[in-house]
C-alpha positions as CSV (number, residue, x, y, z in Angstrom):
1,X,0.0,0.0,0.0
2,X,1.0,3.8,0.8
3,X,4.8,3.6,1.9
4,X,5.1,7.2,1.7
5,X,5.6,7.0,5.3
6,X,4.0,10.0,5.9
7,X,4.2,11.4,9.4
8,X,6.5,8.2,10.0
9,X,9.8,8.9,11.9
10,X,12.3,6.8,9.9
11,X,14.3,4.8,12.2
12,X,18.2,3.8,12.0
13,X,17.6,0.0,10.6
14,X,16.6,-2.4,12.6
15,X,18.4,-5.4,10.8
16,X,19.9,-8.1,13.3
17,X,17.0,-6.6,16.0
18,X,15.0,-9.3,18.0
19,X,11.5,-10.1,16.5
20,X,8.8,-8.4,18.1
21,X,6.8,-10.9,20.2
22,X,3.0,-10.5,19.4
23,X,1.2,-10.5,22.4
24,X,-2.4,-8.9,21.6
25,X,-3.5,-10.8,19.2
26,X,-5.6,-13.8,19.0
27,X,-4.1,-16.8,16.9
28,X,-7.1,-19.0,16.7
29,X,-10.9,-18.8,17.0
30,X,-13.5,-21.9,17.6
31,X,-16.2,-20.2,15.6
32,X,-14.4,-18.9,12.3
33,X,-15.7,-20.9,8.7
34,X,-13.9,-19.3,6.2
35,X,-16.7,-20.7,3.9
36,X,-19.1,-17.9,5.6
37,X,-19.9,-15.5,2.6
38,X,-19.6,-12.0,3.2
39,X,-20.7,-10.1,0.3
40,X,-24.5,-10.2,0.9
41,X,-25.7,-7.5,-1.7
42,X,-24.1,-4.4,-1.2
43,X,-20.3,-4.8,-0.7
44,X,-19.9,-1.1,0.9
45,X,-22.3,-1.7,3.3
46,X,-21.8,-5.6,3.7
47,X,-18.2,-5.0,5.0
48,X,-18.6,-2.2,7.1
49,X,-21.9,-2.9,8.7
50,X,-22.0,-6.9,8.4
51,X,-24.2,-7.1,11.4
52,X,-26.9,-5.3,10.0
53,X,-27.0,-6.9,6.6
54,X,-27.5,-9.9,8.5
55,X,-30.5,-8.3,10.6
56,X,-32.1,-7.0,6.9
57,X,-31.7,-10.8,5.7
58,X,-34.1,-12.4,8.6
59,X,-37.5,-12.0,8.2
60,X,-38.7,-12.8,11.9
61,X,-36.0,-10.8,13.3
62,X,-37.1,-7.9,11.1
63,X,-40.7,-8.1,12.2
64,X,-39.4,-8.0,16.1
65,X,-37.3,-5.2,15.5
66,X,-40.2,-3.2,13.7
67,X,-43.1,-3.9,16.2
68,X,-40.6,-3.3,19.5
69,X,-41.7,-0.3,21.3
70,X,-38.7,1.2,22.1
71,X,-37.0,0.9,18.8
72,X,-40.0,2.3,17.0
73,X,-39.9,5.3,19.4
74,X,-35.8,5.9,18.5
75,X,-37.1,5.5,14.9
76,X,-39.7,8.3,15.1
77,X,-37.8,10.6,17.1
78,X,-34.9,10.3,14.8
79,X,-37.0,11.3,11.7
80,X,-38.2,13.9,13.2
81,X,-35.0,15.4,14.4
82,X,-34.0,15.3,10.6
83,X,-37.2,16.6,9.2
84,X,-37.0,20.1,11.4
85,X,-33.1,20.6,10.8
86,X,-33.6,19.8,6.8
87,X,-36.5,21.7,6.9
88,X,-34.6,25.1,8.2
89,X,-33.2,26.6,5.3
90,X,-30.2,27.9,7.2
91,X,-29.1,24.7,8.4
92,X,-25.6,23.3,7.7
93,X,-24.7,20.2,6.7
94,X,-22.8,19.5,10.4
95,X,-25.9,20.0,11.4
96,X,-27.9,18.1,9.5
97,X,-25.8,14.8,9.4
98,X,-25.1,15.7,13.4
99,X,-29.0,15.1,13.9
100,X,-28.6,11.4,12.9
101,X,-26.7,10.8,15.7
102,X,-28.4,8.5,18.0
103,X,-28.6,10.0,21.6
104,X,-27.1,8.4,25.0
105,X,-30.5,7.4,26.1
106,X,-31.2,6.0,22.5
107,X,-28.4,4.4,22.8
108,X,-29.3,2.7,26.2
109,X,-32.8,1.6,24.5
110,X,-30.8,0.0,21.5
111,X,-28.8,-2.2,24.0
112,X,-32.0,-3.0,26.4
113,X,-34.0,-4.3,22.9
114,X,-31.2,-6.4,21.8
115,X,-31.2,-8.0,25.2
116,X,-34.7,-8.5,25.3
117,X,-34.7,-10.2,21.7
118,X,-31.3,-12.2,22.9
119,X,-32.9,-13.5,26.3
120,X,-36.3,-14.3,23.9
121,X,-33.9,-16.1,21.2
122,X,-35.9,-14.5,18.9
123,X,-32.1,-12.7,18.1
124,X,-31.3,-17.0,17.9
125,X,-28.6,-18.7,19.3
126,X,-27.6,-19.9,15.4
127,X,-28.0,-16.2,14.0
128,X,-25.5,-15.0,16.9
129,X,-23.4,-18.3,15.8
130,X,-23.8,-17.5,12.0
131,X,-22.3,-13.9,12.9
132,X,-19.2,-15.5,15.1
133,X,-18.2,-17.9,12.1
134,X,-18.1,-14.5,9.9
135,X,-14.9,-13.8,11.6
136,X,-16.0,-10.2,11.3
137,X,-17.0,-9.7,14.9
138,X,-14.0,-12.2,16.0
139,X,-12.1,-10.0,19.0
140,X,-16.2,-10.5,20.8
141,X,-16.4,-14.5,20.0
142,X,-15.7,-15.8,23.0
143,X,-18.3,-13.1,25.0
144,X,-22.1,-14.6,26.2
145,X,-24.7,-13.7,23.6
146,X,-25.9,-11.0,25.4
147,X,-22.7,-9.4,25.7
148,X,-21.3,-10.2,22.0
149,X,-24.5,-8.4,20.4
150,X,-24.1,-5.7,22.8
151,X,-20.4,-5.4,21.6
152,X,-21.1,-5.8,17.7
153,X,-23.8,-2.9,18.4
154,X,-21.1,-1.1,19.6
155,X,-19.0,-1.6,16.7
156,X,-21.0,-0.8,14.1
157,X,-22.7,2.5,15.9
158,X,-19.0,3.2,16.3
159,X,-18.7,3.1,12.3
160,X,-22.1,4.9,11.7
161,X,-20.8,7.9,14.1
162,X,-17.6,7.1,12.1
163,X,-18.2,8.3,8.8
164,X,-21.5,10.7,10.1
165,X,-18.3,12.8,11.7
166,X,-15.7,12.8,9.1
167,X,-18.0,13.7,5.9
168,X,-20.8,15.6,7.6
169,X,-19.4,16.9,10.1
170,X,-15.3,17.3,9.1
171,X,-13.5,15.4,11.4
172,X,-10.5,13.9,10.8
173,X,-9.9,10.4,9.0
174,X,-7.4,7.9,9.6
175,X,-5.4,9.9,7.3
176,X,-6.7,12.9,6.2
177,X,-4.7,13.7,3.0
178,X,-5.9,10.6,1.1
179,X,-9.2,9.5,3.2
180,X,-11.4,12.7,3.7
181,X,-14.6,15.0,2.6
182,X,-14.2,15.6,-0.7
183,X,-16.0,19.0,-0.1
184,X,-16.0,21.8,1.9
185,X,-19.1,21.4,4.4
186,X,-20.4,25.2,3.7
187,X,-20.2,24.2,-0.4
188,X,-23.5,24.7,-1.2
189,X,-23.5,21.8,-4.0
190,X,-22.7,19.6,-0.5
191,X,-25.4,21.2,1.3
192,X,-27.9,20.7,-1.2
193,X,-27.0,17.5,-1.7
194,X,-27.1,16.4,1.5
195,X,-30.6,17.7,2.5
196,X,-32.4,16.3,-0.7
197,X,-30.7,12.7,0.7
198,X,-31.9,13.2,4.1
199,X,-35.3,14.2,2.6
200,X,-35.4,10.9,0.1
201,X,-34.5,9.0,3.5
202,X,-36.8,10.0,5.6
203,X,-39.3,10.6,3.2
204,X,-39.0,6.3,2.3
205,X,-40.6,3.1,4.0
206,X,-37.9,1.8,5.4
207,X,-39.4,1.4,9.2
208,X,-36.1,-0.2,11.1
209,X,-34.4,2.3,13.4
210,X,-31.2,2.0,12.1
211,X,-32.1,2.2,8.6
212,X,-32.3,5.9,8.3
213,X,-29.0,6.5,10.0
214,X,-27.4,3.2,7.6
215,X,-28.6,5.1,4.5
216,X,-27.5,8.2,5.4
217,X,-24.2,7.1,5.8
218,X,-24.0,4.9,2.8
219,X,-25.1,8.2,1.0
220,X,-22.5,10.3,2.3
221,X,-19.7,7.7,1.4
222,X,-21.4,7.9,-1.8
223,X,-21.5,11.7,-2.6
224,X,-18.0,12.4,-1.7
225,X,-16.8,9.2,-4.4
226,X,-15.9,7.2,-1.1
227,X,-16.7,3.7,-2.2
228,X,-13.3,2.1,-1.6
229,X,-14.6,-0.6,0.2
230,X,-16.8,-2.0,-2.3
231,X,-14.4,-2.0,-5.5
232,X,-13.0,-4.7,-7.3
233,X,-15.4,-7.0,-5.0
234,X,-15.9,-9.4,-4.7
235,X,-12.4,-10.2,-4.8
236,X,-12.6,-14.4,-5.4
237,X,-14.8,-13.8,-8.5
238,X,-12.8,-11.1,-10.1
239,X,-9.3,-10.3,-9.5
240,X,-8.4,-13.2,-7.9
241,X,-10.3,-15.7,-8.9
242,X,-7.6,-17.7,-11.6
243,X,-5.1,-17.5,-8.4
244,X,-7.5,-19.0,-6.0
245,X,-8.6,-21.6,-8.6
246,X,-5.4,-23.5,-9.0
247,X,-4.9,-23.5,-5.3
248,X,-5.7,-27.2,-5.1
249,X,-2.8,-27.8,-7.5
250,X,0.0,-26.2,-4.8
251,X,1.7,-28.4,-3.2
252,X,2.6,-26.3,0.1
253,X,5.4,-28.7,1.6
254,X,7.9,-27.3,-1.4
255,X,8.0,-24.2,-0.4
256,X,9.3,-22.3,2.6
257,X,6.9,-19.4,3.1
258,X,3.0,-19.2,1.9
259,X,3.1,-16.0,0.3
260,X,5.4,-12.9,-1.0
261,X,3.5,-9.8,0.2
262,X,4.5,-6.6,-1.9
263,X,3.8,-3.7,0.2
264,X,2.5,-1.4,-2.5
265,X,3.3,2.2,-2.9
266,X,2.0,6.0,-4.8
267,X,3.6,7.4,-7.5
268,X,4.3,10.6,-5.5
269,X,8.2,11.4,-6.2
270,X,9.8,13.5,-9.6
271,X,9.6,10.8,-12.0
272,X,7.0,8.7,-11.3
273,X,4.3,8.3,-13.8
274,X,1.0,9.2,-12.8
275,X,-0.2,5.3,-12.0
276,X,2.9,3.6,-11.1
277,X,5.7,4.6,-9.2
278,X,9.9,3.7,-9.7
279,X,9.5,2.5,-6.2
280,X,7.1,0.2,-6.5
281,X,8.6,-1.4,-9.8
282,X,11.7,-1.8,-7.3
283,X,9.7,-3.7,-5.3
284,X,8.2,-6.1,-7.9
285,X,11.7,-7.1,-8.8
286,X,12.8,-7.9,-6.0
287,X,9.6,-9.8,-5.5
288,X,10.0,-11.4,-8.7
289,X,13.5,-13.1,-7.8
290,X,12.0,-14.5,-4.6
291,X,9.5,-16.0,-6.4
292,X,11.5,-17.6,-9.5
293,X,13.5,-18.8,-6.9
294,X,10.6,-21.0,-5.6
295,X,10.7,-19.1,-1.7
296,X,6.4,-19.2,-2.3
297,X,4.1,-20.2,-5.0
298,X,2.2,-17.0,-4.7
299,X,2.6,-13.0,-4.7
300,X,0.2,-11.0,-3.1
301,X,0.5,-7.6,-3.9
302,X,-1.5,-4.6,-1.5
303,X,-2.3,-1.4,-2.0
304,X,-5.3,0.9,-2.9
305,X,-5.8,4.5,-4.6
306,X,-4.0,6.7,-1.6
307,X,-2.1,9.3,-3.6
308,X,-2.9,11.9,-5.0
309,X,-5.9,12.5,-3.6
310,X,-9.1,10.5,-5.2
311,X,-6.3,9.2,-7.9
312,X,-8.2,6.6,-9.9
313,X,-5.4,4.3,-9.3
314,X,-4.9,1.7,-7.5
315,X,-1.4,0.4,-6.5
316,X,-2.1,-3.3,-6.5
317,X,-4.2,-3.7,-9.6
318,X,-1.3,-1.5,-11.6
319,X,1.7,-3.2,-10.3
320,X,-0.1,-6.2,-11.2
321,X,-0.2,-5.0,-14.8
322,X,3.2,-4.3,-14.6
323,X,4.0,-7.7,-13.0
324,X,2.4,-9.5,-15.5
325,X,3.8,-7.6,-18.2
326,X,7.5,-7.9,-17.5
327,X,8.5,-11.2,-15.6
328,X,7.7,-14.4,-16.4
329,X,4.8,-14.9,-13.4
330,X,1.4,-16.2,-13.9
331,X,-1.3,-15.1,-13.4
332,X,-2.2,-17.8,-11.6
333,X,0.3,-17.0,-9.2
334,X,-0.7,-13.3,-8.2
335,X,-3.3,-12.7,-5.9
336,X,-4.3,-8.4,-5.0
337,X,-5.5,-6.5,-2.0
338,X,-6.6,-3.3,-3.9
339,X,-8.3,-2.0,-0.5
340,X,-5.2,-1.2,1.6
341,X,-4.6,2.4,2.3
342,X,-1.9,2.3,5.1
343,X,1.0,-0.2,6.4
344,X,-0.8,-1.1,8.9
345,X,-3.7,-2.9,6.8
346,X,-1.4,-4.3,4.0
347,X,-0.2,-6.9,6.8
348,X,-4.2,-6.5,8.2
349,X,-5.8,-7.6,4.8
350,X,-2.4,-10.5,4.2
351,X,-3.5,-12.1,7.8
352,X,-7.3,-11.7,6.0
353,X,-7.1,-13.2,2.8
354,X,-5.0,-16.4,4.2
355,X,-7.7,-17.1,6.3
356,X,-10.5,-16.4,4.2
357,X,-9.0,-18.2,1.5
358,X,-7.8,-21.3,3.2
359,X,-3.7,-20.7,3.2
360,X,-1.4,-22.4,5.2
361,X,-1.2,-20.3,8.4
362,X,1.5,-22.2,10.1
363,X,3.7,-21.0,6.8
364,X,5.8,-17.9,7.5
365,X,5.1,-15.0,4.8
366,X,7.6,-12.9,3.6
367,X,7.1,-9.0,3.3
368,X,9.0,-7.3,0.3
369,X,9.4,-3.5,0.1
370,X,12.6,-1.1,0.5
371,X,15.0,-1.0,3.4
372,X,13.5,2.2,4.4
373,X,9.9,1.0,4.9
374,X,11.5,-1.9,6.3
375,X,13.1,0.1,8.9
376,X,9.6,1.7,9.5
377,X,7.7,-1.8,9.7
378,X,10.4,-2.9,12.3
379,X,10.3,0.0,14.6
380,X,8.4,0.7,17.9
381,X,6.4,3.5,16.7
382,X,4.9,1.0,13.6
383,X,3.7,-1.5,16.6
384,X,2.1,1.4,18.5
385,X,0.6,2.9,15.5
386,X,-1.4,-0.6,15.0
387,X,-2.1,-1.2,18.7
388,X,-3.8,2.3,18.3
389,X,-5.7,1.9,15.2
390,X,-6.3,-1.8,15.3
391,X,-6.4,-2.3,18.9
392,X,-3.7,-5.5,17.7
393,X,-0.5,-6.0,16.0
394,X,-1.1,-7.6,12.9
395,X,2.1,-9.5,12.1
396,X,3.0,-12.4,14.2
397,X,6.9,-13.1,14.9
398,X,8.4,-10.5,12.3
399,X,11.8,-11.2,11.8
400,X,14.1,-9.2,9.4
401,X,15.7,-11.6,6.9
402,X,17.6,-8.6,5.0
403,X,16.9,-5.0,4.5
404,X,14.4,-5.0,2.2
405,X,12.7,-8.6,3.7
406,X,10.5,-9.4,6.5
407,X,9.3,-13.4,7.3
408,X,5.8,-13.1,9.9
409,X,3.2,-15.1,10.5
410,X,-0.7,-14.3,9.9
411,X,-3.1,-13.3,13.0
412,X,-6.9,-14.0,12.8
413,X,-7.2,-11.2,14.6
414,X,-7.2,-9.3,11.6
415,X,-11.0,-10.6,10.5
416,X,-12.3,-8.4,12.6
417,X,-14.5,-5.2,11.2
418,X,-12.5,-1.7,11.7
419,X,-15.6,0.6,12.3
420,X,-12.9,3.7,12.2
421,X,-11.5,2.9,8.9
422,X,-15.0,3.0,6.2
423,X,-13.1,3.0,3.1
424,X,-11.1,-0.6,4.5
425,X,-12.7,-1.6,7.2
């Protein structure tokens, strides 16, 4: 992905240093089927707010949820918060979008009804089950029922207040030069837009509570070109799909690692063409030679459209052009995260796809980009910037092989939904 290491302090290198012990991070789960699908019907929305696609997909459910008392109340009090504040001309679009907010006490009702419906099993014991074999809401598995649907709710209100906040109401993203607002909240293109959404939304017949809020905040990604999280899905079908079908035909015990992951990176220095940059060729070469030596039978390759800003680029599907075009690789033997936008998820999404896709996980992977990033990935700040955003460290064991090579092994950890990260969650 994004390598620019920007706001990274570079660090003296770090070859020779001990591995960094992994000690957050769970390394097996009794619930994960990696043949759970995940793509429902809308990948945007499936990926960030799994839960509820589940909820719209279970008719009994459904019909609790829209005769519950308390719900219904948070859904009429929330529509008509947003009908007075679009109906004042003078309103903003912080404080339109800020009405959709659910309140503390709404908040409190939420968690009392999904109790109630947990304690009644009409929330079922195999619909919570179904949700713990996702993988998505994995870091909760091992919680009573009661207290993992009161933790997914948390998660995905988390990722509704998310993306409410940073593109109605301008807070910062992740990383705001590549992940923010595409307009300026007093443009009045935005602010017309955004109240003739709200309108159409409220004005519809959807009933659920959340549902307003959902399709509000499905709109907003929308508007502002924000649908990262949905391209190039699904990925088995498209992209990936001649790698994954001659899986059956690797025979793992000839090779020493699983998987060369090529951290991608932006064209963003003086001689870089617009979709591909020298430093990421540099990267596919050395890549290449690992692989023609036979260290893996596959390359996985990470990195989405970062730099510039909304560049229609992303790095893994055009280093894969350029892979494919100059060494003698296979398709077949290249599988793509286009969805990565920092360092932290390029080793997030490796960790994902190994699971999801059935790899060895007992194989050690090895990590290729330059000594620099290297030195980055190795350092104390890079473990503390994941612990932060991802609440784990997503590579277990790293060990630095050379400078511009890291072996680590995958963490299921990693399955779990980011509800701060909407564009990759």
């Amino acid at each position: 992905m994004c390598t620019t290491l920007l706001g990274c302090k570079k660090e003296g290198s770090s070859v020779g240093t001990p591995a960094i012990v992994d000690t957050t991070s769970k390394n097996e789960s009794a619930y994960f089927n990696p043949a759970q699908p995940l793509i429902i019907h809308n990948p945007v929305q499936d990926k960030n707010f799994y839960f509820l696609s589940i909820l719209q997909q279970n008719q009994n459910l459904l019909a609790a949820l829209k005769q519950d008392t308390e719900l219904k109340n948070i859904y009429t009090n929330l529509i008509q918060r947003l009908d007075k504040v679009t109906a004042d001309p003078t309103s903003n679009v912080s404080e339109m979008v800020g009405a959709a907010h659910f309140t503390v006490k709404e908040q409190q009702d939420i968690h009392t009804a999904f109790d109630r419906l947990v304690k009644s099993n009409v929330l079922s014991t195999n619909l919570i089950q179904e949700l713990k074999a996702s993988g998505c809401y994995l870091r909760f598995e091992d919680f009573n029922d009661v207290v993992f649907i009161r933790s997914v709710w948390k998660n995905v209100s988390t990722g509704l207040d998310q993306i409410l906040s940073v593109y109605g109401e301008g807070a910062p993203p992740h990383d705001p030069d590549s992940d923010s607002v595409s307009y300026t909240l007093n443009d009045p293109f935005y602010i017309n837009q955004v109240r003739q959404t709200i309108t159409t939304i409220t004005n519809s017949d959807e009933t659920l509570f959340f549902e307003p809020v959902l399709q509000l905040c499905l709109q907003l990604l929308d508007i502002n070109n924000r649908d990262e999280a949905g391209r190039f899905e699904p990925l088995s079908q498209g992209e990936n799909v001649r790698a994954l079908s001659n899986l059956s035909n690797i025979n793992w015990d000839n090779y020493s690692h699983s998987l060369i992951l090529v951290l991608g990176d932006s064209p963003n220095s003086f001689g870089d063409a617009i979709h591909l940059s020298e430093s990421a060729k540099k990267r596919l070469v050395t890549a290449a030679d690992s692989y023609q030596t036979g260290v893996a039978p596959l390359l996985l390759i990470s990195g989405a459209n970062v730099y510039p800003f909304q560049t229609p680029f992303h790095e893994a599907i055009e280093m894969k052009k350029y892979l494919l075009a100059n060494f003698n690789i296979p398709e077949e033997a290249v599988l793509v995260d286009p969805h990565a936008r920092h360092t932290t998820t390029n080793f997030r999404n490796t960790s994902r796809q190994i699971y999801r896709y059935g790899l060895p996980q007992n194989k050690a992977c090895l990590a290729v980009a330059t000594a620099s990033h290297m030195d980055y990935v190795m350092s104390p700040s890079f473990r503390s910037r994941c612990i932060k955003e991802l609440g784990y460290f997503p590579l277990l064991n790293p060990n630095r092989l050379n400078p511009t090579d890291i072996e680590f092994y995958p963490v299921i950890s990693a399955l779990h939904i980011d509800p701060l990260d909407p564009l990759d969650p």
